[in-house]
Kinemage of the C-alpha trace (Angstrom):
@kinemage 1
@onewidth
@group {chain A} dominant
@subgroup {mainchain}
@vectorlist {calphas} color= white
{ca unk a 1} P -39.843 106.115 8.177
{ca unk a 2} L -42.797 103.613 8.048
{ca unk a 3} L -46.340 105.526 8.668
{ca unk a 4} L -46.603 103.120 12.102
{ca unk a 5} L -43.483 103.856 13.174
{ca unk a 6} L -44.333 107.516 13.132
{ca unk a 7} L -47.951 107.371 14.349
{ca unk a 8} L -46.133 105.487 17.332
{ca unk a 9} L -43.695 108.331 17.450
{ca unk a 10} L -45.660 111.853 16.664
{ca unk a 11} L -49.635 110.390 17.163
{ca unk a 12} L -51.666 109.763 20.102
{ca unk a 13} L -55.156 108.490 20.491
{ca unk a 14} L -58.181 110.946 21.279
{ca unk a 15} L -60.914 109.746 24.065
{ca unk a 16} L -62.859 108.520 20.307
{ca unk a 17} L -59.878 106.280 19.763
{ca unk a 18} L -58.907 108.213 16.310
{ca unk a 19} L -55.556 109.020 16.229
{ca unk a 20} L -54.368 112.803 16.103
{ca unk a 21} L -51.103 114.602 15.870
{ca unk a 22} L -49.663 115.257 19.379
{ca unk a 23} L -49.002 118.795 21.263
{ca unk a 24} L -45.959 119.519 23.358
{ca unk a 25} L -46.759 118.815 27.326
{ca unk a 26} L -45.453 121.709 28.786
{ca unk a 27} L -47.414 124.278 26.256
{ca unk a 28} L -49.884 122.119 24.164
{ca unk a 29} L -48.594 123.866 20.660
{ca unk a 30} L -47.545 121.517 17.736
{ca unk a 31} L -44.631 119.266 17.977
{ca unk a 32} L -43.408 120.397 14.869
{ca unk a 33} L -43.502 124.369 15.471
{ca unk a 34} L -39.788 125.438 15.929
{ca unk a 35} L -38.787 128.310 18.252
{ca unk a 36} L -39.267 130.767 15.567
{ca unk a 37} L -42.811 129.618 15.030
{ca unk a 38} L -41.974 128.296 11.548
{ca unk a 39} L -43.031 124.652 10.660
{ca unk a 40} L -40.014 121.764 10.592
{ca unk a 41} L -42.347 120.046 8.311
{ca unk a 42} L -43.288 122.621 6.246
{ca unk a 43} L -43.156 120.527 3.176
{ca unk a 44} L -45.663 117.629 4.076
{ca unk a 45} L -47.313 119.298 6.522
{ca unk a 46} L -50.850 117.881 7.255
{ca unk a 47} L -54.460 120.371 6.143
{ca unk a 48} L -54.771 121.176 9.693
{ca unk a 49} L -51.714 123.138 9.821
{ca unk a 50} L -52.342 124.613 5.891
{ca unk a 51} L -55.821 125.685 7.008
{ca unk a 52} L -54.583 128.412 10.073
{ca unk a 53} L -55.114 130.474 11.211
{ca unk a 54} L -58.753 129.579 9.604
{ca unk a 55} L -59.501 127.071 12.282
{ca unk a 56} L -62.873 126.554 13.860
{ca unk a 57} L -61.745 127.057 17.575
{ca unk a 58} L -60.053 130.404 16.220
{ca unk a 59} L -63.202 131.539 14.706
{ca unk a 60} L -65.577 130.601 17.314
{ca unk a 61} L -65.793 134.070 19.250
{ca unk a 62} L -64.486 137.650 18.862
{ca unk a 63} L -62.294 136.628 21.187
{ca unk a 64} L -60.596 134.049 20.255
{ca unk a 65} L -59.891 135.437 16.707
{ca unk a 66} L -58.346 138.092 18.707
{ca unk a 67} L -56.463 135.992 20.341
{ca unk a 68} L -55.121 134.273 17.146
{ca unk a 69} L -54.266 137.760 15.747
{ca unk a 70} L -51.900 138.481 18.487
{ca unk a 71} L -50.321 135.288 17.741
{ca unk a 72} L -49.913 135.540 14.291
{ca unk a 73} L -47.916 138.616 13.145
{ca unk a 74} L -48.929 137.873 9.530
{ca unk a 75} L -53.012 138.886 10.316
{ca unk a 76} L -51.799 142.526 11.206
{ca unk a 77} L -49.206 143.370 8.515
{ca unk a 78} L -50.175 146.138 6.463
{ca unk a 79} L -50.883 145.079 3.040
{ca unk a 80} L -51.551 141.788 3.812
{ca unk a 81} L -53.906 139.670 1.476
{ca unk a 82} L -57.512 139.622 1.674
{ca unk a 83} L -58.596 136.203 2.281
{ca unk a 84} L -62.002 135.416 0.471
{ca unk a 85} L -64.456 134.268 2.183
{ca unk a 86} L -64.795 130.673 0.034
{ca unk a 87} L -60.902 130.017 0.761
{ca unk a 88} L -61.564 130.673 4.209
{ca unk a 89} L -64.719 128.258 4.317
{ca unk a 90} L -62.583 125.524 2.656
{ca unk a 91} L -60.637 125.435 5.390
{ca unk a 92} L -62.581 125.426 8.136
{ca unk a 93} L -64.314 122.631 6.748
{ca unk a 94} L -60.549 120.582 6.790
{ca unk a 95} L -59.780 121.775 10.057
{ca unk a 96} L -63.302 119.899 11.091
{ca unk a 97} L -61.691 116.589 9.029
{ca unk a 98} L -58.793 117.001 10.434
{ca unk a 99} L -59.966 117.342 14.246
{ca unk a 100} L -61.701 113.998 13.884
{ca unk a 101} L -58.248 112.411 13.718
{ca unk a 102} L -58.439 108.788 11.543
{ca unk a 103} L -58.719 105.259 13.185
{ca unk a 104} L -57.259 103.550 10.719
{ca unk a 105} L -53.825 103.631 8.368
């Protein structure tokens, strides 16, 4: 698929005229989050998506991380890895990029 063909098809201009992925209407979650809450496009998926749960609206109160921990089983699991705080920073700062959207292909 040509990258205007699928901007056309998956993309929609923000109110600063960048382009950004689009959300489903009837929910507003990712077009590409199956049923199951795994990724369809797992493979090429865009920083955004690599960066979360570490995004910057997740993080922005106590609760809205707690709100992101009920919706993502893997923050609760016993065991789970410790995220240090320099990974976690990384991403925040893509999830910024990334919520700018990009004008231009």
């Amino acid at each position: 698929m040509e990258v205007e063909d699928w901007i056309e098809r998956d993309c929609t201009r923000s109110q600063n005229g960048r382009y950004v992925l689009k959300s489903r209407p009837e929910d507003g979650i990712c077009i590409y989050l199956n049923e199951d809450k795994s990724c369809s496009v797992y493979k090429s998926k865009p920083d955004q998506c690599s960066a979360f749960p570490w995004w910057n609206e997740n993080m922005a109160s106590n609760r809205s991380w707690h709100k992101t921990v009920q919706i993502c089983p893997g923050l609760r699991q016993p065991g789970a890895k410790v995220v240090p705080l320099p990974v976690i920073q990384e991403h925040l700062v893509k999830d910024h990029e990334a919520e700018k959207g990009f004008r231009n292909w």
